[in-house]
C-alpha positions as CSV (number, residue, x, y, z in Angstrom):
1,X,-17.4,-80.6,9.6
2,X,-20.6,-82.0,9.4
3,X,-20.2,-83.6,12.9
4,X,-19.6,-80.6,14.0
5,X,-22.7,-79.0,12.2
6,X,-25.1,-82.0,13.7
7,X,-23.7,-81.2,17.2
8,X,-24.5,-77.2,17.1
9,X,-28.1,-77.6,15.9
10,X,-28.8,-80.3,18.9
11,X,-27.6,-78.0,21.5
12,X,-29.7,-75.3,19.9
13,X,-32.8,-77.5,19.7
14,X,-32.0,-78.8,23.1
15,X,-31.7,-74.7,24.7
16,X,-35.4,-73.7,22.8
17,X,-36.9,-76.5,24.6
18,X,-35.3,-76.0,28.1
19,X,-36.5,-72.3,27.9
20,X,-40.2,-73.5,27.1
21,X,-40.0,-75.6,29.9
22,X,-38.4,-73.3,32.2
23,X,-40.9,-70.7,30.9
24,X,-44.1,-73.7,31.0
25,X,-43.3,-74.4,34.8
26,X,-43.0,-70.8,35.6
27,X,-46.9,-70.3,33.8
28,X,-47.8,-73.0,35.8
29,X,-46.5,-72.1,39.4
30,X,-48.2,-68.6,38.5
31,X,-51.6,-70.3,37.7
32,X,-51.3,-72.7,40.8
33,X,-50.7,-69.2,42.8
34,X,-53.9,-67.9,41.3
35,X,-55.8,-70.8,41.9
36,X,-54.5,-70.9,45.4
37,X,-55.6,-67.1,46.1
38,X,-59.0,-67.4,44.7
39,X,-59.8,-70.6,47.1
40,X,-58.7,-68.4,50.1
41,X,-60.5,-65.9,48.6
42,X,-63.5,-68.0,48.0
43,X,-63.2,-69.0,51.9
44,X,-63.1,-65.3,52.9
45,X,-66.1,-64.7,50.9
46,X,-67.7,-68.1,52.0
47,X,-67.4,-67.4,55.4
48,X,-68.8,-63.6,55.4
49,X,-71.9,-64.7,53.5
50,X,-72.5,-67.2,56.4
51,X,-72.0,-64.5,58.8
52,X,-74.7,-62.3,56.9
53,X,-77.1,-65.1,56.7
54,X,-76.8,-65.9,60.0
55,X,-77.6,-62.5,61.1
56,X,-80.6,-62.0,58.9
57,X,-82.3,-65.5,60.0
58,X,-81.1,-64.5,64.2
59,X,-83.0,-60.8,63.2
60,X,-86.0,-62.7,61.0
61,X,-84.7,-60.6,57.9
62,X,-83.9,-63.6,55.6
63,X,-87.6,-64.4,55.6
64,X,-88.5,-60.8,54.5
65,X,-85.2,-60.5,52.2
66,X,-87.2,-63.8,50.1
67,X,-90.3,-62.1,50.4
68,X,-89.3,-58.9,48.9
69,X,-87.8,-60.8,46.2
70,X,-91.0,-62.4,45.7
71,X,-92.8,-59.5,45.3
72,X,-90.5,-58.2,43.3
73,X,-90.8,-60.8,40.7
74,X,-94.5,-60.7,40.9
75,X,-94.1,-56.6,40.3
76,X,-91.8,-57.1,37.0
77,X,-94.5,-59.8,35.8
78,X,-97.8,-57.3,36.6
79,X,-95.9,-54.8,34.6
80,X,-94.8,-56.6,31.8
81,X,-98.8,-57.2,31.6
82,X,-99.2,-53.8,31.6
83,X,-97.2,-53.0,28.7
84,X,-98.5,-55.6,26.9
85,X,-102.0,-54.5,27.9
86,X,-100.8,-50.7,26.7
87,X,-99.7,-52.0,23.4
88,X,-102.6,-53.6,22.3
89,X,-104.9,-50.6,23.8
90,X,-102.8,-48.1,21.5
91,X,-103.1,-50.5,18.4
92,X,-106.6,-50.6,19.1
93,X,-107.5,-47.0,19.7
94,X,-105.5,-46.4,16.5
95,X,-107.5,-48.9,14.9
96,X,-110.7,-47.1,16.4
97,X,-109.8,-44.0,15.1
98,X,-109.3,-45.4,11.4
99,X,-113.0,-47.5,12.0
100,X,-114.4,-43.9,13.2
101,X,-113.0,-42.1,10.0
102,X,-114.2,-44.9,7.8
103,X,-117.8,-45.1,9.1
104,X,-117.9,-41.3,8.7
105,X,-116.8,-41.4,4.9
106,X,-119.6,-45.0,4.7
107,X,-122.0,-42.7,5.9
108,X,-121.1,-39.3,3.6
109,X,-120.7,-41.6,0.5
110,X,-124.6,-43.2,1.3
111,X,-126.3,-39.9,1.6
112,X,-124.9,-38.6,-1.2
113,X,-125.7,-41.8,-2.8
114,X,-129.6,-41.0,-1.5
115,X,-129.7,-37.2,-2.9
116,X,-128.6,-39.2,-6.5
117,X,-131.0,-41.6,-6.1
118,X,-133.8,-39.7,-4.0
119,X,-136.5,-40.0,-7.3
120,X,-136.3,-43.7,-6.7
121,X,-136.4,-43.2,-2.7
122,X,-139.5,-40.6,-3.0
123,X,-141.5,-43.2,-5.0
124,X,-141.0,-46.0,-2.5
125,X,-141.6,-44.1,0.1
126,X,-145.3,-43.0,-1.6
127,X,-145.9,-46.9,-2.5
128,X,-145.2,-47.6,1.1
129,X,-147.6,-44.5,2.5
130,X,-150.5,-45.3,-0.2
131,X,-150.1,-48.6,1.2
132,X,-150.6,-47.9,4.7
133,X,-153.3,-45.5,3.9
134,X,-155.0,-48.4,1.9
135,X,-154.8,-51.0,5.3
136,X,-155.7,-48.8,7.5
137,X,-158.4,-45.7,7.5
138,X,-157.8,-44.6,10.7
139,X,-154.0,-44.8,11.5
140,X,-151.1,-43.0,9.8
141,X,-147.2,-44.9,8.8
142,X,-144.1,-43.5,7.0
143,X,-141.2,-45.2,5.4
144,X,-137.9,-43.6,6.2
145,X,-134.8,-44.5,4.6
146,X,-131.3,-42.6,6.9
147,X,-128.1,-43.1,6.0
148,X,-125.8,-44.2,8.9
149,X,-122.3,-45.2,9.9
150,X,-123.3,-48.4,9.9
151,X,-124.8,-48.4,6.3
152,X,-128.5,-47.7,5.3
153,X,-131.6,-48.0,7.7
154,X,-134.8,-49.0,6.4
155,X,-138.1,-48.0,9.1
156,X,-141.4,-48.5,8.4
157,X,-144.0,-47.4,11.2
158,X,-147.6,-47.5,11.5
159,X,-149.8,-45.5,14.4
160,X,-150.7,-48.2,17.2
161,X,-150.1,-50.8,18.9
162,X,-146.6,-52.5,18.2
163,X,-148.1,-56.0,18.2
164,X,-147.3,-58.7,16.1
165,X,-150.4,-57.3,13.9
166,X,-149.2,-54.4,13.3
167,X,-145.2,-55.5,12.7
168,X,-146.6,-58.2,10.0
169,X,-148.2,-55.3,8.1
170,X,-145.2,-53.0,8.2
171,X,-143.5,-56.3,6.6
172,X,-146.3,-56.4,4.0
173,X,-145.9,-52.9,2.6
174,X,-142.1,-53.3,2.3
175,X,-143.3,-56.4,0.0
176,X,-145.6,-54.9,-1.5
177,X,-143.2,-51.4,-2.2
178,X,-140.4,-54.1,-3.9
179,X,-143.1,-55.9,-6.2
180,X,-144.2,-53.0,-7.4
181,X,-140.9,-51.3,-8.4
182,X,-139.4,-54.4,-9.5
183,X,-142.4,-55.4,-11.3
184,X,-142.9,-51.7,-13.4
185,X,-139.2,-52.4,-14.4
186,X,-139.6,-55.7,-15.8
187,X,-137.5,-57.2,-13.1
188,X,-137.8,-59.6,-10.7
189,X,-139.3,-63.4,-10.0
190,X,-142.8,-62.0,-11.2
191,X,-144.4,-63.4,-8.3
192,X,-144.8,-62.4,-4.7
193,X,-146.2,-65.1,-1.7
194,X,-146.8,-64.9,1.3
195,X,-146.9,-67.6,3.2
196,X,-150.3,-67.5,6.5
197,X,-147.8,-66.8,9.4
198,X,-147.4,-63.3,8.2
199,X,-151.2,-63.0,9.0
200,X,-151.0,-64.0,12.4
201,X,-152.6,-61.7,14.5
202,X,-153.8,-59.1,12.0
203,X,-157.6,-58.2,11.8
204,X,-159.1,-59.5,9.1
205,X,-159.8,-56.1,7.7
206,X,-156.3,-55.9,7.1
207,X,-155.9,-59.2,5.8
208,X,-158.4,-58.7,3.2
209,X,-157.2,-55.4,2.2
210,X,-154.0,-56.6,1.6
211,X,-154.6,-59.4,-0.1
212,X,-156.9,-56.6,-2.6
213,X,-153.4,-54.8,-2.4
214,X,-151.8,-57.9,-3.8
215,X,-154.0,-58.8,-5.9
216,X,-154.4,-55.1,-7.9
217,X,-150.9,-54.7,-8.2
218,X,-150.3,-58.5,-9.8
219,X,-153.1,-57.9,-12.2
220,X,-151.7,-54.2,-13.0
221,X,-148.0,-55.8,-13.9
222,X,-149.1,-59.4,-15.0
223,X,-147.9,-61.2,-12.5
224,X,-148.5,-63.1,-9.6
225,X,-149.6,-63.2,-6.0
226,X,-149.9,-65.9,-3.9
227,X,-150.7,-66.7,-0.3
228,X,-151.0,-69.3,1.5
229,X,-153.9,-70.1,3.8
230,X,-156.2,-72.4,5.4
231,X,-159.9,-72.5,3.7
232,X,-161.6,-71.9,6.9
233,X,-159.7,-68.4,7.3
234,X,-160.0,-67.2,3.6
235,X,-164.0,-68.3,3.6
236,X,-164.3,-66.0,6.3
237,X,-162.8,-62.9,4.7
238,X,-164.7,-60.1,3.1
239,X,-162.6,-59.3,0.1
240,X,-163.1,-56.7,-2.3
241,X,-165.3,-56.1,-5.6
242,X,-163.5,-57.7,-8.7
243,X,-162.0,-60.7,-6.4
244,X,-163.7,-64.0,-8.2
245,X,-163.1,-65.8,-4.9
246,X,-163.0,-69.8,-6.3
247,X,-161.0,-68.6,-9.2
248,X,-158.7,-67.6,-6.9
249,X,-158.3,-70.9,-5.6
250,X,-155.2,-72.6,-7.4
251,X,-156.4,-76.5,-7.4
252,X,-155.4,-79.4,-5.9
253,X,-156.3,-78.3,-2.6
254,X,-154.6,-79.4,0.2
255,X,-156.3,-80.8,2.9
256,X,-156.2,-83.2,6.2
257,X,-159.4,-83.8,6.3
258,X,-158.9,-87.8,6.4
259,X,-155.9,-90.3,6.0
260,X,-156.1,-89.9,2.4
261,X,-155.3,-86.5,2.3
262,X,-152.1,-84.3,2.6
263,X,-149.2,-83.6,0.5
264,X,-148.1,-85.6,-2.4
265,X,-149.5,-88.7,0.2
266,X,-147.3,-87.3,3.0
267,X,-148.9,-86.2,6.1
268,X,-147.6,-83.1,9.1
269,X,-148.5,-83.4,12.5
C-alpha cells in the first residue's frame, strides 16, 4: 500500500515538471521569435536610416539638419537666460517698489520729526545766520535742514565764490552752531579745535573773526577753543578787542626752528 502510495506521488511530481518544461521551452521559442523579429526589424530600420542619410549628405541637408540643431540648442539656452534674467527683474522691481514705499514713509516720518522738533531747528538755523553775518559784512548764507528719501540734508551756503575759502567757513559755522547748542545744554567734550587746514585759503578777515567767534562763545559757556596755527600766521592777524593775544598762547610752543626743536624730540618733514 505504501508502494503503491510512493509510486503515485513520483508520477505526479514527474507530470508538474514535464508541463513546466513543456511550458519553459514554449516561453523560450516565443522569446527567440521576438528576438528574431526585432533584429529584422532593426535591419529594416537600419537600412532606411542609411537611405535617409545618404540622401540628405547627396542634397547637402545633413549639414543644415546639424546646424539647425545647433541653433536650436543655442535658442533653448538664450531663453533659459531670459527667464532667469525675467525672474530676477520681477524680484527686483518688486523689491523697488517696497524700497520706493519705504523711503516715502523715511521721509514722512523725518518731516514730521522736523515740525516736532522745529524750536531746536529754528535756533540753529539763527546761530548759523548770525554766524555768517558776523564773518562776512557784505555777503549773505542760510542753513537749510530738508527732509528726504534718503534721510536728512544738512546745506549751508554763503554768497560767492565756491572756493575752498568759502567751503571752510560754511564748515566753521556748522561747528560753531553744534558748540553752542551743545555747550548751553551742558553737553558735549567742552572744547572745540580746529586744526590750520581749515584756514586754508580764507582771508584773514575771516580768520580773525572766527577765531573772535570762537573765542566769545567759549568764554560765554566756559569752555574751550582751540586752533592750531603757525606763529607767523596768528602774528599777522588783526583780532578783536578783549583777545589778550600771548595769553592766548598755550605754552610749550612748538617749533622747528633748529634740531632741537619739534615734538616731544621728534621731528616732521
Amino acid at each position: 500500500m505504501a508502494v503503491r502510495r510512493f509510486d503515485d506521488v513520483a508520477r505526479f511530481h514527474k507530470s508538474v515538471i514535464d508541463n513546466r518544461r513543456t511550458h519553459l521551452s514554449e516561453e523560450i521559442d516565443e522569446t527567440e521569435r521576438q528576438i528574431k523579429k526585432g533584429e529584422d526589424r532593426f535591419a529594416v530600420l537600419d537600412a532606411e536610416r542609411s537611405e535617409i542619410l545618404q540622401l540628405l549628405e547627396g542634397h547637402g541637408a545633413l549639414e543644415d539638419f546639424v546646424g539647425l540643431q545647433r541653433r536650436l540648442a543655442d535658442a533653448e539656452a538664450e531663453a533659459a537666460s531670459l527667464r532667469d534674467r525675467f525672474q530676477s527683474a520681477t524680484v527686483l522691481a518688486s523689491e523697488g517698489t517696497e524700497l520706493t514705499i519705504e523711503r516715502a514713509s523715511i521721509k514722512q516720518r523725518l518731516q514730521l520729526d522736523h515740525q516736532n522738533r522745529h524750536e531746536r531747528l529754528n535756533e540753529a538755523i539763527l546761530l548759523v545766520g548770525a554766524a555768517i553775518k558776523k564773518l562776512y559784512e557784505d555777503r549773505k548764507g542760510k542753513f537749510e535742514v530738508e527732509a528726504t528719501e534718503n534721510g536728512p540734508e544738512f546745506r549751508i551756503t554763503i554768497q560767492g565764490d565756491r572756493g575752498g575759502g568759502i567751503s571752510s567757513m560754511e564748515i566753521f559755522c556748522l561747528d560753531y552752531a553744534l558748540f553752542c547748542i551743545w555747550s548751553k545744554r551742558g553737553k558735549g567734550p567742552g572744547f572745540l579745535i580746529h586744526d590750520s587746514h581749515l584756514f586754508d585759503g580764507v582771508d584773514a578777515r575771516q580768520v580773525a573773526r572766527a577765531i573772535g567767534l570762537g573765542a566769545a562763545a567759549a568764554r560765554e559757556y566756559g569752555q574751550q577753543y582751540i586752533v592750531t596755527m603757525n606763529s607767523d600766521i596768528y602774528d599777522s592777524l588783526k583780532l578783536e578787542d578783549g583777545i589778550d593775544r600771548e595769553a592766548a598762547i598755550i605754552e610749550p610752543r612748538l617749533s622747528d626752528r633748529d634740531e632741537t626743536t619739534g615734538l616731544f624730540g621728534f621731528r616732521f618733514d
